[in-house]
C-alpha positions in Angstrom: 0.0 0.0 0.0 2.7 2.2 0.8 4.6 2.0 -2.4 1.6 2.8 -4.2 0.7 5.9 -2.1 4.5 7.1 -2.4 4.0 6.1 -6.9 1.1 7.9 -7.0 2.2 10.6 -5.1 -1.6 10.1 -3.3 -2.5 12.0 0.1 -4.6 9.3 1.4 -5.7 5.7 0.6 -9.5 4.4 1.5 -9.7 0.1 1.6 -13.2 -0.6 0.4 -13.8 -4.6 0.8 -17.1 -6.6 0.3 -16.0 -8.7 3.3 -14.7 -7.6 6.9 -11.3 -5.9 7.1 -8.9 -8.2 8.7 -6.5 -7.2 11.4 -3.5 -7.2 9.7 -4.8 -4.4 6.7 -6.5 -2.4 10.0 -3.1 -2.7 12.2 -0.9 -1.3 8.8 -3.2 1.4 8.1 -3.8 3.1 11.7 -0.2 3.1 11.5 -0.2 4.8 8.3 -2.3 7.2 9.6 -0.7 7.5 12.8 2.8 8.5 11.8 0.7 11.3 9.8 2.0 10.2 6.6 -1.4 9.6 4.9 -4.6 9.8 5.4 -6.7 6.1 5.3 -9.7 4.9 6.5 -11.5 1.5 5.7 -14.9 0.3 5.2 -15.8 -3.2 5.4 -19.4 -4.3 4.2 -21.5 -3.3 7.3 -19.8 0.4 6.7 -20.8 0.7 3.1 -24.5 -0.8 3.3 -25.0 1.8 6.0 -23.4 4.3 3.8 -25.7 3.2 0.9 -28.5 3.3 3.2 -28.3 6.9 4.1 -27.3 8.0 1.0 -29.9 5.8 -1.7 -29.2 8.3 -4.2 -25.7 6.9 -4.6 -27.4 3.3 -4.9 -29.8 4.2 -7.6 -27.3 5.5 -9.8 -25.3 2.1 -9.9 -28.6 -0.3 -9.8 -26.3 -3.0 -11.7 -23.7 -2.9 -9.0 -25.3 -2.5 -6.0 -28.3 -5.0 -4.8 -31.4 -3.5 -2.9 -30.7 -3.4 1.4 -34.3 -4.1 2.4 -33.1 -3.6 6.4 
């Protein structure tokens, strides 16, 4: 991850997964963000469906990517 940031020249990095973030990404990225290097954050699937779910206008754009959260 860090040799991409530092390619890119990037400011931050967000880790989007369909699945839970394990420890091991979490663990690298607080430190990341600790040291003040670069931003990062992560969202695991609970953290984007309830993303999606406040924000449904984001959903309806992508209706072939993203399947209806009836909850």
């Amino acid at each position: 991850m860090r040799d991409m940031l530092e390619h890119y020249d990037a400011q931050g990095y967000l880790l989007a997964a369909s699945g839970d973030v394990g420890t091991t990404a979490i663990d690298y990225l607080l430190g990341l963000r600790t040291r003040g290097d670069f931003f990062t954050d992560w969202w695991g699937r609970h953290e984007i469906e309830d993303r999606l779910r406040r924000n449904p206008d984001v959903a309806n754009r992508y209706p072939d990517m993203v399947n209806r959260i009836t909850t």
